[in-house]
N, C-alpha and C positions, 0 to 999 in steps of 0.2 A: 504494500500500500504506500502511495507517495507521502512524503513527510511534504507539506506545505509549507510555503515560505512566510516570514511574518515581519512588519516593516513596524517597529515599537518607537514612536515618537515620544520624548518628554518634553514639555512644556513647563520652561523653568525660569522663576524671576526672582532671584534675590532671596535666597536661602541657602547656602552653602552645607547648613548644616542637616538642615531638615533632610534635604535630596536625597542623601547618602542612604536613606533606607531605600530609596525606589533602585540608587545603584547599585547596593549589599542587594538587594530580595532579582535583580537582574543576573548575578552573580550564579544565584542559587538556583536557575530555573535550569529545571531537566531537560527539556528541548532543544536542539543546536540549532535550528532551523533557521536565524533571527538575523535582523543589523538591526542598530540601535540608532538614530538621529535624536542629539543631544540640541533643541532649540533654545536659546539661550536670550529671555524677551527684557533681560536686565539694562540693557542699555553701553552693556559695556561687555568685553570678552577676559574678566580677569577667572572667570572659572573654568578659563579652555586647558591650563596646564593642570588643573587638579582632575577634569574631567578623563585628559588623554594619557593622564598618569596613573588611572585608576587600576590599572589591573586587566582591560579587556585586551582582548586580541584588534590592536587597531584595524584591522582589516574588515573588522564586521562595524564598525562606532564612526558616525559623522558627528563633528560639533558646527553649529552655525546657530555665528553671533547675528542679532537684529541690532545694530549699533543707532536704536533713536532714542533719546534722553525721553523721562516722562513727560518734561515740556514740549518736545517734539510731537510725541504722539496726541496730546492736545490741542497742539495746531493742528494735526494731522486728520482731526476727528477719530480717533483710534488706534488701537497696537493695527501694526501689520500683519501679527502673529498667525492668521488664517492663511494669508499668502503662504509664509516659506512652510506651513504643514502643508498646501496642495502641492509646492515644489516637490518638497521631501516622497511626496506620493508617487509623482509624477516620475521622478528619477529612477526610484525602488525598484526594483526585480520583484517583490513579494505579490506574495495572495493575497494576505490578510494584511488589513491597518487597524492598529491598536494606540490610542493616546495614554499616556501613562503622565497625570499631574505631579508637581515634585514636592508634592507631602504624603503621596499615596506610594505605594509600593504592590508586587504581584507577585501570586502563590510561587509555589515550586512547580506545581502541576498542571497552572493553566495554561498554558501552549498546548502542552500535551491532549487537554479535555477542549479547544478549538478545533484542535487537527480534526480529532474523531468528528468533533461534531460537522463542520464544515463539508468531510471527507461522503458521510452521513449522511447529508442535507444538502445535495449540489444547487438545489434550487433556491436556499437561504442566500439573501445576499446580506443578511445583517442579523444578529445577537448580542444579546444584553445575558452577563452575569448577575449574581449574587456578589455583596463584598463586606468584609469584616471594618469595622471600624477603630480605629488607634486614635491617641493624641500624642502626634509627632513632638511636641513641647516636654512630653515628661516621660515616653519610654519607645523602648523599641519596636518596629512592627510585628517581629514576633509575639508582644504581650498577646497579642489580640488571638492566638491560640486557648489561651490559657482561661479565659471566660465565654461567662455567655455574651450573645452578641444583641449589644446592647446601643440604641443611637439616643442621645442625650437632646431631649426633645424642647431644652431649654437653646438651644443653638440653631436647630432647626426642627418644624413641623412635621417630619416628611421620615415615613420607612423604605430607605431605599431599597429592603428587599421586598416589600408588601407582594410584587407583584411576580407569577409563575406561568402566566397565561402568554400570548401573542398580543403587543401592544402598539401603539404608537406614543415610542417614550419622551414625548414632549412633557414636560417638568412632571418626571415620573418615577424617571433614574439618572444615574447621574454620568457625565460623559467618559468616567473610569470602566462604567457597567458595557459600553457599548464598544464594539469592534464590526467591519466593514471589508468587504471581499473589495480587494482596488480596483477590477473591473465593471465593478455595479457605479462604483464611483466615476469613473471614467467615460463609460459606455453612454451613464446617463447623466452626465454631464453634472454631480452632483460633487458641490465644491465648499470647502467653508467660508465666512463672509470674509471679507476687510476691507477698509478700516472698521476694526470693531476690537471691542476691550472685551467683554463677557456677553455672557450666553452664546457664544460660537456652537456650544453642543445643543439646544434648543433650535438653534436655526437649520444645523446640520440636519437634527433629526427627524425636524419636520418636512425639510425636502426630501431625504429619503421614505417616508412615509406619503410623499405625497405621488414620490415615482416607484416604489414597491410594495406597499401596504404594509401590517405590521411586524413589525420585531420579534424574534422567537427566542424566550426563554433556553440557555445552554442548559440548565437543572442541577447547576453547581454554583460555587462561589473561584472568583475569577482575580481579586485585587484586594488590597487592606485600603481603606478609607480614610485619609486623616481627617480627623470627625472634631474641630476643637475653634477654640475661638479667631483664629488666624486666618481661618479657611476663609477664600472668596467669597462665599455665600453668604456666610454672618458677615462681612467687612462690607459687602453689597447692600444689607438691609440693615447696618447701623449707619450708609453714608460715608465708609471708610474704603471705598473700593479702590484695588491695585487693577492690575493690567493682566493676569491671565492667575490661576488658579494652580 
């Protein structure tokens, strides 16, 4: 059975510290299948030597910088950040396209449980995980083994797992839960926005929804959540929003 290719993009702004779980839990993934493009929405390229220092095999890891200041992208009306992920796609060899946020981190197992399922489902052009939640501020992503799984409903309203059915996950799940065949993307012409700061995966998802219908549940858990007060979401809805998640 072919092992599918997998194009794992992080979207990363101004966290050096936090990241290192999504590039430890990279580390650790069973599947060899992958290249990794390291987007980098900081404004500046000082984490390119920590990034191509880290350990991987440079042959599978892109870094690229978006070198616009915050005040730029306010002239700008938004990050560019949607552009160079269509680049990144555009370039890629892979089947699959997966966003990986850089307070979130990903099992050992999930490549592994896309492969099958994609391999599975040739008609699937898109799925949504399950995902555990951490708080990247006070422990490692693997704490999130060790209880139950729990989303702190004072941060946000919302169970990202609630749902196991075929959906259209417009503000349902969250854009770590979802992953996308590059040719669905391609074919039908379906691209993320820019200039735009947040909700890129809401806009995503709704055009794919609106050119394939809904999203099917893998029936697993896929990524660790960083679930805490930092995240985009809560810094969105107290008026504190950054530039990508």
């Amino acid at each position: 059975m072919k092992n599918l290719k997998f194009e794992l993009i992080i979207a990363y702004y101004k966290r050096p510290l936090i990241v290192r779980n999504v590039l430890e839990s990279i580390k650790g993934i069973q599947y060899d299948n992958w290249h990794l493009t390291f987007i980098d929405d900081s404004g500046d390229d000082e984490f390119k030597d920590t990034f191509l220092n880290y350990g991987f095999d440079n042959n599978k890891i892109t870094y690229v910088p978006i070198l616009m200041s915050d005040n730029d992208k306010i002239k700008n009306g938004g990050s560019m950040f949607g552009k160079y992920v269509n680049d990144a796609i555009i370039k890629s060899d892979c089947d699959i396209v997966m966003l990986i946020c850089d307070d979130d981190a990903v099992l050992p197992d999930y490549l592994d449980i896309l492969n099958r399922f994609y391999l599975n489902n040739p008609d699937e052009k898109w799925a949504y995980c399950h995902v555990k939640p951490y708080n990247p501020n006070v422990e490692n992503y693997v704490a999130a083994e060790a209880r139950n799984i729990v989303f702190d409903k004072s941060l946000c309203d919302i169970d990202l797992n609630q749902y196991t059915t075929p959906i259209n996950p417009f503000a349902k799940v969250d854009s770590s839960q979802v992953t996308f065949r590059k040719d669905a993307m391609v074919n039908g012409n379906v691209w993320y926005n820019y200039p735009q700061t947040n909700c890129l995966d809401a806009d995503i998802f709704q055009k794919m929804y609106n050119r394939y219908g809904e999203c099917k549940f893998i029936g697993g858990y896929g990524q660790y959540k960083g679930w805490f007060e930092d995240q985009l979401g809560v810094r969105l809805r107290s008026g504190k929003g950054d530039y990508i998640d």
